[in-house]
C-alpha positions as CSV (number, residue, x, y, z in Angstrom):
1,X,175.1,79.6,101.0
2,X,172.1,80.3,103.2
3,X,172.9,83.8,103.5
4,X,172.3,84.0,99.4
5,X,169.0,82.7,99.8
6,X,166.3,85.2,99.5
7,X,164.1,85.0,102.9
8,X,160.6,83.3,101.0
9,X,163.0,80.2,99.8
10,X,164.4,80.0,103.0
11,X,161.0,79.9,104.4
12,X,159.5,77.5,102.2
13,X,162.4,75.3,102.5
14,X,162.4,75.3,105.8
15,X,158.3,74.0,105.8
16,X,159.2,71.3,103.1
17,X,162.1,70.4,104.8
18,X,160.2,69.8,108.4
19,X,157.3,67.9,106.3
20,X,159.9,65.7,105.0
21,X,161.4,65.0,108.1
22,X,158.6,63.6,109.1
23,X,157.6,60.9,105.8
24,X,159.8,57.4,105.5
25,X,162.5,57.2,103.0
26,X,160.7,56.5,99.4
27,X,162.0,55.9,95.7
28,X,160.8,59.0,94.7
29,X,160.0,62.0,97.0
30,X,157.5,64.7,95.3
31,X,157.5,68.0,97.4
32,X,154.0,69.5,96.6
33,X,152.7,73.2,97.2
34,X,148.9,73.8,96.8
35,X,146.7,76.5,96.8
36,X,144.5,78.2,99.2
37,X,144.1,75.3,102.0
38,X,140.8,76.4,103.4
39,X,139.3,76.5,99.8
40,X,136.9,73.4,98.3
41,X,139.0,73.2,95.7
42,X,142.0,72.0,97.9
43,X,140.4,70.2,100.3
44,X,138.2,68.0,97.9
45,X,140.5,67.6,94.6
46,X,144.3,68.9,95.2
47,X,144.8,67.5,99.1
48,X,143.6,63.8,98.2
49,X,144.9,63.9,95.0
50,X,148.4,64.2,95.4
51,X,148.5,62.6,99.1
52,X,146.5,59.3,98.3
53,X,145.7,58.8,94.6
54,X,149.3,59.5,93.8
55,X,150.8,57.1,96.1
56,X,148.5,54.5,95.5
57,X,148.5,54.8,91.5
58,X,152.5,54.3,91.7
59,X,152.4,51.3,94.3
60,X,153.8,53.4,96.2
61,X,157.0,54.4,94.6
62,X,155.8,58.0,94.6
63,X,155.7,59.5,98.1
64,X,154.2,63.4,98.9
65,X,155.0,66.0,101.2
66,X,152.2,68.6,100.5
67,X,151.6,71.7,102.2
68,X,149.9,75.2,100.9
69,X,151.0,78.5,100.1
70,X,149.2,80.1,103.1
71,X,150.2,77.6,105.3
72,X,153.9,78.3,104.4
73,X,153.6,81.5,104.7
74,X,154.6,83.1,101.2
75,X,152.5,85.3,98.4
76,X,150.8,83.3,95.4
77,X,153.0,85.4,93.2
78,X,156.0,83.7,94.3
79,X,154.7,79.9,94.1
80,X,156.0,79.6,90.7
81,X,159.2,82.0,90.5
82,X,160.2,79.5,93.7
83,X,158.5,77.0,91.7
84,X,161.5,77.4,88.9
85,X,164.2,77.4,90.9
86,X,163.8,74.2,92.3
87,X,162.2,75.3,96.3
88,X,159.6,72.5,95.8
89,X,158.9,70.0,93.3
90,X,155.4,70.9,92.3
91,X,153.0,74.0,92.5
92,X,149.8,75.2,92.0
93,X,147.9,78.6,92.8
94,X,146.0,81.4,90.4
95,X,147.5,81.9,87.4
96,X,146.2,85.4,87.7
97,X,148.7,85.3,90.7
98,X,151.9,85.2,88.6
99,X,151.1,88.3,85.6
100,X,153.4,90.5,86.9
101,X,156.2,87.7,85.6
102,X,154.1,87.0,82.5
103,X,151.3,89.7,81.2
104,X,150.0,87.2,78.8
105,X,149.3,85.0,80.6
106,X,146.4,87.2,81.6
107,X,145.0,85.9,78.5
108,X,144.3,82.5,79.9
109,X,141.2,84.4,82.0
110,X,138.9,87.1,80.0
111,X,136.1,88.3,82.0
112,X,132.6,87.5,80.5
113,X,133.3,85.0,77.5
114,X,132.4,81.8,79.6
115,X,129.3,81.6,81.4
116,X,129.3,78.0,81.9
117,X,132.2,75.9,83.1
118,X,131.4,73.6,79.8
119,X,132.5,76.9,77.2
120,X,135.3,77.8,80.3
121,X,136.8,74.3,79.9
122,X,136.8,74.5,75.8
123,X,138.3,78.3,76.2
124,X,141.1,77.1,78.6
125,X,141.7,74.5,76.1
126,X,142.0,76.9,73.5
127,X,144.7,78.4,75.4
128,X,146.9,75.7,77.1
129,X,149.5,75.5,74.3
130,X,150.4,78.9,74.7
131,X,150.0,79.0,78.8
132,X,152.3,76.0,78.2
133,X,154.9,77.7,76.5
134,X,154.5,80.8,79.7
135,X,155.2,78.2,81.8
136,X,158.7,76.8,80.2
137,X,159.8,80.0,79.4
138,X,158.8,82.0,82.5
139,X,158.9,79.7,85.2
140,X,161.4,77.1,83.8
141,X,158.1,74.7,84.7
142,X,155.7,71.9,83.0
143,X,151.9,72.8,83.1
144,X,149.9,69.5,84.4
145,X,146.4,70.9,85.3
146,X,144.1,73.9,85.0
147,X,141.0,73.7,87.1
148,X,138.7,76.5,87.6
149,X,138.0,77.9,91.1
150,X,133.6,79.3,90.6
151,X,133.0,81.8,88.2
152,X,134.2,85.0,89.8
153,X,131.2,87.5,91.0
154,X,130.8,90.6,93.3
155,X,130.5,90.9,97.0
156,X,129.5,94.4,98.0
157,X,129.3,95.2,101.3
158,X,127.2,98.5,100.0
159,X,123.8,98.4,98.2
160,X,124.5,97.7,94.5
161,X,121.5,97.3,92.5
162,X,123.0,97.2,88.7
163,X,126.7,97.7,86.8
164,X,126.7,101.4,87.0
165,X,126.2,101.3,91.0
166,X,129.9,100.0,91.0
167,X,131.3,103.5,90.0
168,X,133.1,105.2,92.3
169,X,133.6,102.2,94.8
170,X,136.7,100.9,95.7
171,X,136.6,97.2,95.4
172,X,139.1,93.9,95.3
173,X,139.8,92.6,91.8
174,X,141.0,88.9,91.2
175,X,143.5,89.6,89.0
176,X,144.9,92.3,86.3
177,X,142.5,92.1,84.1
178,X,139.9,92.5,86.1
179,X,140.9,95.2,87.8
180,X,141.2,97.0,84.3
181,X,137.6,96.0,84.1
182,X,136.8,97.8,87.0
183,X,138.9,100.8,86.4
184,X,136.8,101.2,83.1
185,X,133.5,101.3,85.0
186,X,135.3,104.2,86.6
187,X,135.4,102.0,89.9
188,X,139.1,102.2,92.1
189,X,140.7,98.9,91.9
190,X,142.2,98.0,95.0
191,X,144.9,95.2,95.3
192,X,144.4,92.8,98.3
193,X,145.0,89.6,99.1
194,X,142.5,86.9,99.4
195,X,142.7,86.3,103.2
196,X,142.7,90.0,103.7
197,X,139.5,90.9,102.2
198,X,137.1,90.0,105.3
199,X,139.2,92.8,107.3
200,X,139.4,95.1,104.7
201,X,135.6,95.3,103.8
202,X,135.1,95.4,107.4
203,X,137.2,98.0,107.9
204,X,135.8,100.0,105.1
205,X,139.3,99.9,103.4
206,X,136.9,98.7,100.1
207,X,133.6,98.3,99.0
208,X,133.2,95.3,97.6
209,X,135.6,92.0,96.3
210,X,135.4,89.8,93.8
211,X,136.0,85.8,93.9
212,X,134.3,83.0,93.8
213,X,130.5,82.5,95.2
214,X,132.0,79.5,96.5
215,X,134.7,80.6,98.0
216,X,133.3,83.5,99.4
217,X,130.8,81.1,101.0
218,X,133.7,78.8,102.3
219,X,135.9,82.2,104.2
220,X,133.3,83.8,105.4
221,X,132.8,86.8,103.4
222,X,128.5,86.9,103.6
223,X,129.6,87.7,107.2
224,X,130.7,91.1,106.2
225,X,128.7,91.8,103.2
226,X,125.2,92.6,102.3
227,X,124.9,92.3,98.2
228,X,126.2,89.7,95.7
229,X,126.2,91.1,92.0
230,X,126.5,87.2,89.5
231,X,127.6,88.7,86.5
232,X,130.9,87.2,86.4
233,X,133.5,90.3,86.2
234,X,136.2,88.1,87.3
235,X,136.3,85.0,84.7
236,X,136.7,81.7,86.3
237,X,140.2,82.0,88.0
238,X,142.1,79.3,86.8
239,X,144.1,77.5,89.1
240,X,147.3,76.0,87.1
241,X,149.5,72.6,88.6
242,X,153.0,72.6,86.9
243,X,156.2,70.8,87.9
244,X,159.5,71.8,87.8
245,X,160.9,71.2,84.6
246,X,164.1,69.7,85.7
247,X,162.5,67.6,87.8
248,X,160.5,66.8,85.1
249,X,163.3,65.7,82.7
250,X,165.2,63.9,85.7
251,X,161.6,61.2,85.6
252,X,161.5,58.1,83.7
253,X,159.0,58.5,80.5
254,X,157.0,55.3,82.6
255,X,156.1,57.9,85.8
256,X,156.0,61.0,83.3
257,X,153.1,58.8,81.9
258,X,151.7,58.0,85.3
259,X,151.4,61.6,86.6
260,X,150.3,63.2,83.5
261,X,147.1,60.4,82.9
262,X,146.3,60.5,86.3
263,X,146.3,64.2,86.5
264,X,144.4,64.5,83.6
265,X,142.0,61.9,84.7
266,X,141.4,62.0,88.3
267,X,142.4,65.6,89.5
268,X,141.5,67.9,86.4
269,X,138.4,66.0,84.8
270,X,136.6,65.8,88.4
271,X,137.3,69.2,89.1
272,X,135.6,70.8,85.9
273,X,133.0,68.2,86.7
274,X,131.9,69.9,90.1
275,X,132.5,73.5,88.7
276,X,129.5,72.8,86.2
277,X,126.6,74.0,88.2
278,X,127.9,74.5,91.2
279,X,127.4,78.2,91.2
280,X,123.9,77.9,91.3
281,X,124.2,76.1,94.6
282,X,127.1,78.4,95.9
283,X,124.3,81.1,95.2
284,X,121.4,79.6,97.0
285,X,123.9,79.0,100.0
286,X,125.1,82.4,99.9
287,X,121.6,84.3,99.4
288,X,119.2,81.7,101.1
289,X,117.1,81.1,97.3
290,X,117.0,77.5,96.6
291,X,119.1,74.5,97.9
292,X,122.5,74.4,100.1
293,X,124.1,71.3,100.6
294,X,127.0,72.7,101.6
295,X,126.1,74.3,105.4
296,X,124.0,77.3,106.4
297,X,121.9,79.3,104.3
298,X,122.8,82.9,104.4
299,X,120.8,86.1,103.6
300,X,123.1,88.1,101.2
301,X,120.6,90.1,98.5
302,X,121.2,89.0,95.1
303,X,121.4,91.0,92.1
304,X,121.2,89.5,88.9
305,X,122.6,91.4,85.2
306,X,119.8,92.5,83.5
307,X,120.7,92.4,79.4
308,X,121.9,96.1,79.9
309,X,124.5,95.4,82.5
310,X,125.7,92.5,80.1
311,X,126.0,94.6,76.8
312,X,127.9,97.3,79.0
313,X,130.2,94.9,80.2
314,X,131.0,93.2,77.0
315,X,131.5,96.4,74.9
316,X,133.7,97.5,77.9
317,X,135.5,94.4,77.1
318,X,136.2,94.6,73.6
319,X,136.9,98.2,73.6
320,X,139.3,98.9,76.3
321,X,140.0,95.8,78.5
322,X,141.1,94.0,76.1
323,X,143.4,96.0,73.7
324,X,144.9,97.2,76.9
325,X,146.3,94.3,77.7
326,X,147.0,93.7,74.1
327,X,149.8,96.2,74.5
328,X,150.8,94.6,77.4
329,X,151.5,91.4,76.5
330,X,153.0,92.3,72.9
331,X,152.2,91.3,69.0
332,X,153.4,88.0,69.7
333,X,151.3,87.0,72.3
334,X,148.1,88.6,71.1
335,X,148.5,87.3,67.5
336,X,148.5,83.2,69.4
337,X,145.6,84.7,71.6
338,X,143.7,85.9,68.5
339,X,144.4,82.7,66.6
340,X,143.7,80.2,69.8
341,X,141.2,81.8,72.5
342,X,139.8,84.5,69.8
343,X,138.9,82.0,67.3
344,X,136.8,79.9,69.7
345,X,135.2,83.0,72.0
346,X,134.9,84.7,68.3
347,X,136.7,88.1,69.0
348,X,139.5,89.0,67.5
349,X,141.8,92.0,69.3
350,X,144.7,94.3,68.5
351,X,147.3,96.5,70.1
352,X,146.2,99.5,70.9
């Protein structure tokens, strides 16, 4: 009964069910939710992905419908709960997005242990079987993909010259773990939404947000700040594609094979491609030092870790952030952590 249905799912099947209204009648219909639709990452890899390389690999026995979580209007936090009960075929968004469901799968995202996407890609790979597991259990869901958005840095819209200038400001974390982070620099941790931040900072509700240089370039935000600390406090915010698991089981093993090859091929292997390096260019766009393909240069003043700022920040790591969320996400959890992620990144945790 509609009047059971909880307002998001009516929502977002109300979006998928106007997008399908609109497509032919196909053998197989895949209702697909991607992530932030003004981002690079949906624009250049997600969007064509599912809406051309899809159909065209199946010969056209797979049609899309694809539409964003923005665009539909709901949280990232809810695109996989609706995810599991069936609202939309397939979905993808921050897995950062979706802790409150599943603390460990902060795990998948440790601030500071990758600084390239090459030791990012063999960390997430560490970790896959267990966010695979999350997925099943949690979200009733099959994990496809993980791509990384940019590594995640600072934008201050205050003069910030080194680590300890973050104390006392209150600043936008990307996810849970970072905000612990934060906390333990004795900053305030302030939960907002991606799309809000520009306001916010603006407004003086915070000091300063983390994301992506990238996508800080792409929405705007070197139009309300002044500083852009590199060290990357946020981790590389991996963005995971999973598909409903019923929907899964209900495929033939022949287009189980197709999606999961061509996923791993032609969606996730181009998208680590562009993350290596690009944060180089994302900073040259953002700060006006060096060269930007991408648009305008802008004149944000850079502030680069000095080795001090980088011991802090790793000690802080290993000593708080990290046994915190030990205790969080339980024995189980951190034992597969310790023996998966740990083992590569070469730190080992406990509970607290």
């Amino acid at each position: 009964m509609m009047t059971k249905m909880n307002s998001r799912s009516f929502l977002a099947t109300s979006v998928l069910a106007a997008t399908l209204s609109t497509q032919a009648s196909a053998s197989e219909m895949l209702s697909v939710v991607g992530s932030w639709s003004s981002l690079p990452l949906h624009k250049q890899f997600e969007q064509p992905f599912w809406n051309q390389t899809i159909p065209a690999k199946s010969n056209g026995e797979f049609e899309v419908a694809m539409t964003t979580h923005d665009q539909m209007g709901i949280g990232g936090g809810d695109v996989f709960r609706m995810l599991g009960d069936g609202v939309f075929d397939i979905g993808m968004t921050v897995a950062d997005y979706a802790v409150a469901d599943a603390p460990a799968l902060e795990g998948l995202d440790v601030p500071l242990l990758a600084t390239t996407a090459a030791e990012a890609k063999t960390l997430v790979e560490a970790a896959r079987p267990m966010i695979e597991s999350i997925y099943q259990d949690t979200f009733n869901a099959k994990v496809l993909a993980i791509v990384p958005y940019p590594p995640q840095v600072v934008f201050c819209n205050a003069p910030v010259s080194n680590l300890d200038d973050l104390a006392g400001l209150k600043i936008r974390a990307s996810g849970r773990m970072t905000a612990k982070f934060l906390e333990a620099l004795d900053a305030q941790s302030v939960n907002i939404a991606f799309g809000e931040v520009p306001g916010a900072l603006q407004r003086g509700v915070i000091d300063c947000a983390v994301t992506g240089a990238g996508s800080g370039y792409s929405a705007g935000w070197w139009e309300v700040t002044t500083h852009l600390m590199t060290l990357p406090l946020g981790g590389w915010d991996p963005v995971v594609t999973a598909i409903n698991l019923d929907k899964w089981n209900d495929l033939s093993s022949t287009d189980q094979e197709l999606i999961a090859t061509s996923v791993t091929e032609e969606f996730e292997a181009p998208a680590w491609a562009a993350a290596e390096g690009a944060l180089q260019e994302d900073i040259a766009c953002l700060t006006g030092n060096g060269v930007c393909s991408r648009g305008d240069k802008r004149s944000l003043v850079l502030v680069e870790p000095a080795a001090q700022d980088v011991a802090k920040a790793k000690e802080i790591l290993s000593s708080k952030v990290l046994p915190e969320w030990a205790d969080r996400a339980g024995e189980e959890w951190t034992n597969r952590w310790n023996m998966s992620v740990g083992k590569v990144a070469g730190l080992q945790i406990s509970a607290q």
